[in-house]
N, CA, C and O of each residue as an XYZ file, in Angstrom:
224
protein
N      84.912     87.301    103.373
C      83.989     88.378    103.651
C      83.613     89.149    102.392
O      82.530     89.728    102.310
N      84.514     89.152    101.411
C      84.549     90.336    100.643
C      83.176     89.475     99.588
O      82.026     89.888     99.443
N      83.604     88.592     99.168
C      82.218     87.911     98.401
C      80.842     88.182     98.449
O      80.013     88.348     97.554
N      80.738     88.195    100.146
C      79.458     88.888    100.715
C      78.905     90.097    100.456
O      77.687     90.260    100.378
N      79.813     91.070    100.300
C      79.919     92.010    100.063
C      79.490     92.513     98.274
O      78.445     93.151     98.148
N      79.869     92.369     97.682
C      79.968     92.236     96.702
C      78.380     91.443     95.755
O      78.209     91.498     94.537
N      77.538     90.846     96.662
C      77.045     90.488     96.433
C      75.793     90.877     96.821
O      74.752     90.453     96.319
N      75.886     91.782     97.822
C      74.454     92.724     98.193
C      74.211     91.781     99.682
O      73.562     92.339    100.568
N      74.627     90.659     99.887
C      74.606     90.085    100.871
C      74.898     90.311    102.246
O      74.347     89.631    103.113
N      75.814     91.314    102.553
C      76.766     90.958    103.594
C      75.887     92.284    104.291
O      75.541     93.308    103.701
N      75.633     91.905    105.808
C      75.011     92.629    106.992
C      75.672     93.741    107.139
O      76.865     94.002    106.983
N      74.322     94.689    107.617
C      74.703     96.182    107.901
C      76.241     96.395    109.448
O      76.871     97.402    109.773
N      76.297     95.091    109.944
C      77.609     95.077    111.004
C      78.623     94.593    110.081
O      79.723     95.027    110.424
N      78.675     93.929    109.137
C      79.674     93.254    107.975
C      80.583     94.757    107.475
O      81.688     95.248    107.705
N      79.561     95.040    106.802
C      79.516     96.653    106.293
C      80.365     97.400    107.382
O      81.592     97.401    107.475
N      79.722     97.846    107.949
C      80.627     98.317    109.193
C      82.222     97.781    109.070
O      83.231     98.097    108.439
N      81.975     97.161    109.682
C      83.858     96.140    109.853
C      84.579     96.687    108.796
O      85.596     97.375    108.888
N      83.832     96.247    107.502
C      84.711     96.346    106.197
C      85.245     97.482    106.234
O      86.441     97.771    106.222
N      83.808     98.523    106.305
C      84.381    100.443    106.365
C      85.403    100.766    107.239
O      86.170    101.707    107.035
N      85.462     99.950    108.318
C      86.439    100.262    109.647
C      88.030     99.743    109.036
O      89.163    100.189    109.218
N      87.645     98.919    108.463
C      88.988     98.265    108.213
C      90.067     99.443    106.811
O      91.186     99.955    106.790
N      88.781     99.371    105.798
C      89.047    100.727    104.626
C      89.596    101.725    105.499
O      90.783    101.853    105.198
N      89.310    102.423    106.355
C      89.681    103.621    107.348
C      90.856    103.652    107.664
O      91.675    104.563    107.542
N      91.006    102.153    108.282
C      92.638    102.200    109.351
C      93.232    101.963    108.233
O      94.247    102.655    108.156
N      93.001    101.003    106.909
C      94.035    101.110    106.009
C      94.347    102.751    105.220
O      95.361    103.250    104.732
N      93.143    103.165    105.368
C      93.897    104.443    104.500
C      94.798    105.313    105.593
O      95.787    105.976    105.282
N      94.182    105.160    107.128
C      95.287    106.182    108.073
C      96.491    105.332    107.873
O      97.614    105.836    107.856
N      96.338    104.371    107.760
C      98.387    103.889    107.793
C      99.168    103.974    106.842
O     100.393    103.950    106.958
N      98.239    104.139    105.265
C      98.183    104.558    104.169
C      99.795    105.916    104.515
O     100.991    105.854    104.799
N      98.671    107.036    104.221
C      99.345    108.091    105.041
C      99.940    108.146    105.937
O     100.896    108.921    105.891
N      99.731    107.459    107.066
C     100.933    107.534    108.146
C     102.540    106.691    106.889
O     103.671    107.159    106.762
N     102.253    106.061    106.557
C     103.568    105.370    105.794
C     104.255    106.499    105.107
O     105.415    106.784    105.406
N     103.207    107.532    103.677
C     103.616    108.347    102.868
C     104.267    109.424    104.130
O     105.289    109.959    103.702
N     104.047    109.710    105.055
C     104.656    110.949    105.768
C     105.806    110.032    106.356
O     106.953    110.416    106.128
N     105.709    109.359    106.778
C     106.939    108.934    107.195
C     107.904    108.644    106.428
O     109.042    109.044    106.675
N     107.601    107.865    105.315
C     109.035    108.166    104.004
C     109.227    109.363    103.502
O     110.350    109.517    103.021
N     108.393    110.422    103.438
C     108.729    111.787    102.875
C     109.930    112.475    103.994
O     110.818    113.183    103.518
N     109.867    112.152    105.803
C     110.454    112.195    106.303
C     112.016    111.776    106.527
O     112.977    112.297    107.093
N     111.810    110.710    105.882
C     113.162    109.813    105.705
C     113.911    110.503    104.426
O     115.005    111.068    104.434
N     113.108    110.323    103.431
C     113.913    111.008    102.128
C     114.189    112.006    102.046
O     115.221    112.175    101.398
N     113.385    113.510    102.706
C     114.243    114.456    103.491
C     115.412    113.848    104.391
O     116.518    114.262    104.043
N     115.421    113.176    105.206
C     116.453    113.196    106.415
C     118.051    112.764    105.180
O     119.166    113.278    105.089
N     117.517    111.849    104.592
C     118.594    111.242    103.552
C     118.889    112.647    102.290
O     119.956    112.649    101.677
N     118.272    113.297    102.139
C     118.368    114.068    100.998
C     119.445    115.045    102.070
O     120.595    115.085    101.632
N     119.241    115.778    103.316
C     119.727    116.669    104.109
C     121.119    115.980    104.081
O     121.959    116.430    103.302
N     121.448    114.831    104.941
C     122.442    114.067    105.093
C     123.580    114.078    103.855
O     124.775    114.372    103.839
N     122.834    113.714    103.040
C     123.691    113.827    101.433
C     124.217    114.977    101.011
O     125.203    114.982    100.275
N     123.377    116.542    101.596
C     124.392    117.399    101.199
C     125.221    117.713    102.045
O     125.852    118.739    101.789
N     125.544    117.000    103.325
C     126.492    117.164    104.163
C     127.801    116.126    104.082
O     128.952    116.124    104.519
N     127.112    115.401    103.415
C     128.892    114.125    103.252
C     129.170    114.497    102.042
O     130.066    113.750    101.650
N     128.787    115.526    100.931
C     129.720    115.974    100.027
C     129.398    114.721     98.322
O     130.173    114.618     97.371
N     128.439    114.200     98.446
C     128.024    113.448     97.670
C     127.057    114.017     96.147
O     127.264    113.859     94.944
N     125.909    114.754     96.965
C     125.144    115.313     96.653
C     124.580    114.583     95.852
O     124.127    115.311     94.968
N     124.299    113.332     95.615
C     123.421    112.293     95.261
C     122.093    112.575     95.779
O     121.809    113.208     96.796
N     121.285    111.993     94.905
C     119.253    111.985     95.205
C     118.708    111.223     94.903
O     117.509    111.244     94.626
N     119.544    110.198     94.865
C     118.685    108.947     94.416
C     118.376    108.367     95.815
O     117.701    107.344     95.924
């Protein structure tokens, strides 16, 4: 697809798709970054409770 694209070729529904697809990748994008910021809090919290106090 992407060739098409790239080439001035590819249909105004092509276009579409592609943009749709750019979209959901950037929401999962972000859905991923919040969800590890979540985790590395949960692990950072955890760590000062077993007496480690590690942050890696």
């Amino acid at each position: 697809m992407l060739p098409f694209a790239d080439s001035g070729g590819a249909s105004p529904e092509l276009l579409e798709l592609l943009a749709a697809e750019r979209d959901r990748l950037d929401r999962q994008m972000t859905d991923l970054r919040d969800v590890r910021r979540r985790l590395h809090d949960c692990i950072t919290e955890a760590r000062k409770h077993d007496g480690t106090g590690s942050s890696s």
